[in-house]
C-alpha positions in Angstrom: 0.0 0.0 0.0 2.9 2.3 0.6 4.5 1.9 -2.6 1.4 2.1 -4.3 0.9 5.6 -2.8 4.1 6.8 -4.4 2.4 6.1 -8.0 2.1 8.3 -10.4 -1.1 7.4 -11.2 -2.8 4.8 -8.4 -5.1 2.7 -10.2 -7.1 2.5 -6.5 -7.6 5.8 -3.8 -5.0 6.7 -1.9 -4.9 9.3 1.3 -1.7 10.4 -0.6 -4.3 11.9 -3.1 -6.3 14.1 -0.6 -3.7 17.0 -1.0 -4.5 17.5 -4.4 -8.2 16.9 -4.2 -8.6 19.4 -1.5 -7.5 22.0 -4.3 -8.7 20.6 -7.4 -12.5 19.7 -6.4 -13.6 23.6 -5.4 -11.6 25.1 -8.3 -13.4 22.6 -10.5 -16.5 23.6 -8.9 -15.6 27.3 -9.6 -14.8 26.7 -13.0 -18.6 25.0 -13.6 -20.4 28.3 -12.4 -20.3 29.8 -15.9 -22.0 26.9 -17.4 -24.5 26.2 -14.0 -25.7 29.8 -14.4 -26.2 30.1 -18.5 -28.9 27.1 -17.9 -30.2 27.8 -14.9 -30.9 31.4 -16.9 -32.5 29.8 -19.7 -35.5 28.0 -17.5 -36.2 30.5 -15.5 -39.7 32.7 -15.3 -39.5 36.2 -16.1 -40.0 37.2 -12.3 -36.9 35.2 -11.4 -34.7 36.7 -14.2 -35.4 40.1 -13.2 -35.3 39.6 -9.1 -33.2 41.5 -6.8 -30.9 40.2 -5.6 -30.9 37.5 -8.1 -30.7 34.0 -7.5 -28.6 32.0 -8.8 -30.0 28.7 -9.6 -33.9 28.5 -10.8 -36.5 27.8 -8.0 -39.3 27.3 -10.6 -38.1 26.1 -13.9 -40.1 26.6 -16.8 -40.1 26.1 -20.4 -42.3 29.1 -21.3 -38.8 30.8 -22.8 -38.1 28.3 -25.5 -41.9 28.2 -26.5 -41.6 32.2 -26.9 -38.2 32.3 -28.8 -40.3 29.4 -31.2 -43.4 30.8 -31.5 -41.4 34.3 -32.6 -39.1 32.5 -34.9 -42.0 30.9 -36.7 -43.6 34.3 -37.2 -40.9 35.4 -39.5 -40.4 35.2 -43.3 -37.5 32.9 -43.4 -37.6 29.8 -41.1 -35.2 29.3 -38.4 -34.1 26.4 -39.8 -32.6 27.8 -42.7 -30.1 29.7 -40.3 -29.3 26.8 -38.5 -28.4 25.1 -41.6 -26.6 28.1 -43.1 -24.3 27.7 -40.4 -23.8 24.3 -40.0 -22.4 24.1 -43.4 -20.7 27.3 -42.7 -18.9 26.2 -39.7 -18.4 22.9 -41.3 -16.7 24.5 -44.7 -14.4 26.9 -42.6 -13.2 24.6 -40.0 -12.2 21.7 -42.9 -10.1 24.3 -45.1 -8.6 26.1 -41.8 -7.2 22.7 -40.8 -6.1 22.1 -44.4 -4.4 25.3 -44.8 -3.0 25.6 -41.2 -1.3 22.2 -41.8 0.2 22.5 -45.4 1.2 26.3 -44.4 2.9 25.1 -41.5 4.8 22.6 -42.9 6.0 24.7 -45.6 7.3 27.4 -43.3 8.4 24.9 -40.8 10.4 21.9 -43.3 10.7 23.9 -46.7 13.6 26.4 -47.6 11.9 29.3 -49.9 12.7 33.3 -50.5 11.2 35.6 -48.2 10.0 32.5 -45.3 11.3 34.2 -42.4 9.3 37.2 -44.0 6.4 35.3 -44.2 6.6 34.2 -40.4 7.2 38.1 -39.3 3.7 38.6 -40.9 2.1 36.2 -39.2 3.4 37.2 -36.0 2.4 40.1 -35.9 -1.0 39.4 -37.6 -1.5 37.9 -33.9 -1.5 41.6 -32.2 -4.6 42.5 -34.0 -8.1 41.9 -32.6 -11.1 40.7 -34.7 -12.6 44.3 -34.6 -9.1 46.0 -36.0 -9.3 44.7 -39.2 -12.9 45.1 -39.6 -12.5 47.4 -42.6 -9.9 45.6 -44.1 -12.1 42.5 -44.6 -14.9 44.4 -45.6 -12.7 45.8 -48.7 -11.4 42.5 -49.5 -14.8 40.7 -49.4 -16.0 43.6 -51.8 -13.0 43.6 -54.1 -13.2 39.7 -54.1 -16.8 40.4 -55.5 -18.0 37.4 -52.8 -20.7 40.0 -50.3 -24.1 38.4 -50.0 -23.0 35.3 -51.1 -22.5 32.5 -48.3 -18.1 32.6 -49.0 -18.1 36.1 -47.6 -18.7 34.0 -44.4 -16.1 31.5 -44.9 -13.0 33.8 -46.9 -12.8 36.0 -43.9 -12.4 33.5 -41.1 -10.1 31.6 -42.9 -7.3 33.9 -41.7 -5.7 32.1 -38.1 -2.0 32.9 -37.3 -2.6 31.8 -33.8 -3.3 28.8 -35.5 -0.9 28.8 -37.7 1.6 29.8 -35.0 0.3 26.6 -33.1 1.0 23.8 -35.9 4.2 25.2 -37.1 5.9 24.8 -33.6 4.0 21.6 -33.5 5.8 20.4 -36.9 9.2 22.2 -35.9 9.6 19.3 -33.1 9.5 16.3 -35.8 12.5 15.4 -36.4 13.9 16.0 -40.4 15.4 12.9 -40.3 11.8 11.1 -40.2 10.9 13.3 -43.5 14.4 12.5 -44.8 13.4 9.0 -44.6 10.0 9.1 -46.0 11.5 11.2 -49.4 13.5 8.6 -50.1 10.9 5.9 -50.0 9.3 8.0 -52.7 6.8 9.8 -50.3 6.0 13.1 -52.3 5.0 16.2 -49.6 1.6 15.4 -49.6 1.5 11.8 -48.8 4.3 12.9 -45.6 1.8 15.2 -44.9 -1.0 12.9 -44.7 0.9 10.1 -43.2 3.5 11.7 -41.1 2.7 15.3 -40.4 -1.0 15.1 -39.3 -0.6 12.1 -37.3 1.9 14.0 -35.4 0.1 17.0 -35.0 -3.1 16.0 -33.5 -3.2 17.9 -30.3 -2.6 21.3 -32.3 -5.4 20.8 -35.1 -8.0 19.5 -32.4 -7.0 22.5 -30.5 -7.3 25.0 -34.3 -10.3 23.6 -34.8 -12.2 24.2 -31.2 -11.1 27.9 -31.8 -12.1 28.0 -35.3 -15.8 26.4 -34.4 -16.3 28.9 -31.3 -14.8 31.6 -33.4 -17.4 30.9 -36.9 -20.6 29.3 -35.1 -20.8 32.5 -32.6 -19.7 35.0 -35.6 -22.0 38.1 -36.5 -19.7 40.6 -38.6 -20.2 38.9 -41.8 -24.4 38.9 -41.3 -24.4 42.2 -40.1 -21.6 43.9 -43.0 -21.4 41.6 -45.7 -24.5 40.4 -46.1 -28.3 41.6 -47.3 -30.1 38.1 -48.4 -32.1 36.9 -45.4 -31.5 33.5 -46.6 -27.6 33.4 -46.4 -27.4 35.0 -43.3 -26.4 32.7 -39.6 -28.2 31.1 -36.9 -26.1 33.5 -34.7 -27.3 36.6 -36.6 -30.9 35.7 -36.2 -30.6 34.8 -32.4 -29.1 38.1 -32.1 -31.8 39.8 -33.8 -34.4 38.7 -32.9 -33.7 39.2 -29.0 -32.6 42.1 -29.7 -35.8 43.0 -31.4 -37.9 42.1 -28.4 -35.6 43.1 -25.3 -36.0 47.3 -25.8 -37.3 50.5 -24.2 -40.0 52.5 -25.5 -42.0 55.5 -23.8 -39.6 55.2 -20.5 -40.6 51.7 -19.8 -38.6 48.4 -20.7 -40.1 45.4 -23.0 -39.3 42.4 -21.2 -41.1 39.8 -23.4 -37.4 39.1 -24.5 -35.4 38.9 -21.9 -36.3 35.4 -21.4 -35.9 35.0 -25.1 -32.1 36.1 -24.6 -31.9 33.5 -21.8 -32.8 30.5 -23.9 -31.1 31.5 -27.1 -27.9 32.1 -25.1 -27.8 28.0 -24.0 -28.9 27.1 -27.7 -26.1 29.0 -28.8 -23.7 27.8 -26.2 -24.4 24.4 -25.9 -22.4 23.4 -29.3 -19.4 25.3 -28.0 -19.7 22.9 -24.5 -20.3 19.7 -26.8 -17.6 20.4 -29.3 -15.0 21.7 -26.5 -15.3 18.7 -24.2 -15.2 16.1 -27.7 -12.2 17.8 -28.7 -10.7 17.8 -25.4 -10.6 15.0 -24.4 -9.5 13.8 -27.8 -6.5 16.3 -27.3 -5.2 15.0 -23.5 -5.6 11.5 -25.4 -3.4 12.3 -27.9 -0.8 14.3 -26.0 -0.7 11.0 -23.6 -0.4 8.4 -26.3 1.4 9.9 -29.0 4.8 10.7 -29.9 7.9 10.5 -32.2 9.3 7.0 -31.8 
């Protein structure tokens, strides 16, 4: 039993482990507040929502928001579904070609000897100063010059644009050995097939980990809706959450419309419940892969 306390890993409790659960359990506990509170939002009755001092978790849980954010979505011209598909297929497009490009980009800059590569890598480093909002009118001039606004690329071009995630797979690829690729070229392997076979296999932790930040970053996106887009029927599923909360949750004559602010509530957990379900797939996929894999 002693030596089996001084594991690394106990396959069975031991009092050894009490230090670190006295730590971990309450700042896991803190951590799930976030999540508690967004549902215990969305099932709550308007007098809850707006009691003072509010409570945190729901004492009478209802469903009366979802059947208002519904029965408002159904009242207007284009179906809610449409939005939802729009961007599924959306989210779908962007994150495939951002893993594509962040993984062939990378292992150019990373493997390959070119003209104006450490240039290249300078630009993207400092691409990662700039915030989202900074280059707002940038990527509504290229969108225009591209000649792709209102169609459903002017939500896909712009997000396809991730030095962090670049950043991330290059350092990834800069740890394989060249030896390994050295090997593989003179089997015959041409760039793609070592890419396919060698690189990607190898990289798993930093493509899972591009491609949480590229769903969050495209399923919760509004810019291209709002700026880039005029056809109802292109437009996202976050767009139209937005709007139409926002629609009902407003003053008028110096008192507040609050038929929306249960509304808000429920289309806040729709639209955060994806980020929950593709964050905790792609997690634990991640501490797999950074366990189990490895250059051998």
């Amino acid at each position: 039993m002693a030596y089996q306390g001084t594991k690394i890993n106990p396959s069975r409790f031991s009092f050894s482990q009490l230090k670190f659960y006295i730590i971990l359990v309450p700042m896991c506990l803190f951590m799930l507040l976030p999540i508690v509170y967004i549902i215990n939002q969305a099932f709550k009755p308007l007098d809850e929502l707006f009691m003072f001092p509010p409570r945190f978790f729901v004492q009478k849980p209802t469903l009366k928001n979802f059947e208002e954010l519904f029965r408002t979505a159904s009242s207007t011209g284009v179906p809610m579904s449409r939005y939802l598909l729009n961007s599924i297929i959306v989210t779908i497009i962007t994150m495939v070609l951002t893993l594509l490009l962040v993984v062939t980009s990378g292992y150019a800059l990373s493997k390959k000897r070119f003209r104006a590569k450490r240039l290249l890598l300078n630009i993207n480093q400092t691409a990662l100063m700039f915030v989202p909002i900074s280059v707002m009118i940038p990527r509504y001039l290229v969108v225009v010059n591209l000649g792709i606004d209102n169609t459903i690329f002017s939500h896909i071009i712009p997000m396809l644009a991730t030095p962090v995630g670049l950043f991330l797979v290059k350092q990834f690829i800069d740890q394989i050995p060249d030896s390994i690729l050295e090997a593989a070229k003179l089997d015959g392997a041409k760039d793609f097939y070592i890419i396919r076979r060698i690189i990607i296999p190898l990289v798993r932790p930093a493509l899972a980990t591009v491609a949480i930040l590229t769903f969050q970053a495209v399923w919760n996106a509004t810019e291209s809706s709002n700026f880039y887009v005029t056809d109802e029927t292109i437009k996202t599923f976050a767009f139209y959450m937005n709007s139409l909360t926002a629609s009902n949750f407003s003053t008028a004559t110096g008192t507040v419309t609050i038929a929306g602010a249960g509304m808000a509530a429920a289309s806040s957990l729709i639209m955060f419940l994806p980020n929950l379900i593709i964050f905790i797939a792609m997690q634990s996929k991640v501490m797999s892969t950074m366990v189990h894999s490895g250059i051998k």
